[in-house]
N, C-alpha and C positions, 0 to 999 in steps of 0.2 A: 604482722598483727600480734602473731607472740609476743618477739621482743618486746612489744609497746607494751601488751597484760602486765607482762613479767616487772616490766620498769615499773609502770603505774602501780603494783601490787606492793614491790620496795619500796617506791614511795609514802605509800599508804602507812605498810607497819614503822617508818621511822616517825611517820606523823609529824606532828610541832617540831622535834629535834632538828628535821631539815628545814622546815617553814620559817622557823626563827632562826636559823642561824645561816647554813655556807650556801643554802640554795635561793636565799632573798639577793634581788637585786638594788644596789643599792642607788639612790636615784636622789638628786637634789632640785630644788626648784628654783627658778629668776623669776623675782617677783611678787613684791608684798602688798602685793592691791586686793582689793573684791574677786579679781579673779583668779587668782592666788588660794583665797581662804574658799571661794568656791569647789574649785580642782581639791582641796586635800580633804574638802567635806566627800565630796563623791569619792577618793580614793579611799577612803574613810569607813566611806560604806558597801563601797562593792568590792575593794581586794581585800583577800584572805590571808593576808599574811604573807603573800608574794614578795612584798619590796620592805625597806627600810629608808625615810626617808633621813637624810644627813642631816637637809634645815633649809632654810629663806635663805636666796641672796638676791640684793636690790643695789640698785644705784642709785636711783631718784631722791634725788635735793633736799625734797620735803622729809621731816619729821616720819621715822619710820618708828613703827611698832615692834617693841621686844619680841612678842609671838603672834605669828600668825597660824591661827588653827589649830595651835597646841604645840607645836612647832617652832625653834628659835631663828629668829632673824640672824645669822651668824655674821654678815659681813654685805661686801659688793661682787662685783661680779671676777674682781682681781683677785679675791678673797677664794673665790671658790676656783677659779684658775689654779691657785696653787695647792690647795685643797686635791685637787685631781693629777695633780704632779704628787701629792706624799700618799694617796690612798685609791686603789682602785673604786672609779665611778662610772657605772653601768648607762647611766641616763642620765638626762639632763631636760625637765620637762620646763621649758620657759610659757610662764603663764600672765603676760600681758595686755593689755588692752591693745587690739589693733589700731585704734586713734592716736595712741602713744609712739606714731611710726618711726621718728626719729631714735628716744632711745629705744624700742624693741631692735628695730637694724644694729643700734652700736653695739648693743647687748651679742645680738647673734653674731656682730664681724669679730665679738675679743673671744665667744666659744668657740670657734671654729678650728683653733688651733691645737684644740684638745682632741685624743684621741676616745671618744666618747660617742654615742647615740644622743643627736640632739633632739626633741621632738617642741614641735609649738602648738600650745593648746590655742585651741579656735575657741571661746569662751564667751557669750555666754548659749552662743548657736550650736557649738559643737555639742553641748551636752542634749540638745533635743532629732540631733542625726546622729546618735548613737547605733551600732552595728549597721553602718553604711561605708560602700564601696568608696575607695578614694581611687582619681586615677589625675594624669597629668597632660594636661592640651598645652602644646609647647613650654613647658618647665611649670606652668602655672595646675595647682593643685585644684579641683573638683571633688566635689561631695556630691555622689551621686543621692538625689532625694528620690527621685522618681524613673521608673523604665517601663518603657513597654513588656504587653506580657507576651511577644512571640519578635527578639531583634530580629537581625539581618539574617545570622546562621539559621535561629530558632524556626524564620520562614519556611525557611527551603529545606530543611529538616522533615519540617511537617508536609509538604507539599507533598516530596517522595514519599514519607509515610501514608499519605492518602493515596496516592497513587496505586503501590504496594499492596496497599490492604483492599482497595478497589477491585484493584486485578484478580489479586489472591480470591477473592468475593465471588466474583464472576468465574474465575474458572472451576469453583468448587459448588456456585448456585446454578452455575449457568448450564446444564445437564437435567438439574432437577426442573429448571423453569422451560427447558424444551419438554419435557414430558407431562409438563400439567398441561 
């Protein structure tokens, strides 16, 4: 717990000088759609100067946009492959349509070779199960929306605990109720 003070306290007095500079991560997006320009509206608004984003890079056919989000469309997804071979890149948030199955897969089989954190935004659902557990049922990812409020452990937790405090109850009442 020290250390942590102590870090977070460094942190503090270098302020901006770290936020803007060697402690942001730097992070590129795939993906100049709606879901795209949604993702860097929310990064937009909720990080503090954490990251630095590099730019856009898209594949798709159609007539792409100079900027998206304030943000340059730099190239395709080859583009930023080599991109990530001249300049260390932290992340790589690919922000697609899941109907787009085809290229969103081609997209992730040419990242994969990069030595990078890929992450795929789940858009436009993901943004309304925000701070929600993720776990994986045979490779396949879940968004926990909902749980019970006492699981499997949590039961039997409690059981013993009533048990416990039963007892504990009774052998500290159970003297006073023979003498009334």
């Amino acid at each position: 717990v020290g250390v942590r003070l102590t870090l977070h306290m460094v942190l503090l007095r270098l302020g901006p000088t770290a936020r803007s500079g060697w402690l942001q991560r730097q992070v590129a997006i795939v993906g100049a759609g709606p879901d795209a320009e949604r993702f860097i509206d929310h990064l937009e608004r909720v990080e503090r100067g954490g990251i630095r984003l590099l730019g856009v890079y898209d594949d798709q056919s159609r007539e792409l946009p100079s900027v998206i989000g304030g943000y340059p469309v730099r190239g395709t997804v080859a583009d930023l492959c080599e991109l990530c071979r001249t300049i260390p890149v932290d992340e790589i948030y690919v922000a697609m349509p899941l109907s787009a199955e085809k290229a969103l897969l081609e997209a992730l089989d040419r990242l994969q070779c990069l030595p990078v954190d890929i992450r795929l935004v789940v858009a436009p659902l993901g943004y309304r199960f925000l701070n929600r557990r993720v776990s994986c049922l045979h490779q396949v990812p879940m968004i926990h929306v909902a749980e019970r409020p006492l699981g499997d452990w949590g039961r039997l937790v409690k059981w013993i605990e009533d048990a416990v405090v039963a007892m504990l109850a009774l052998a500290v009442l159970g003297p006073v109720m023979l003498l009334m």
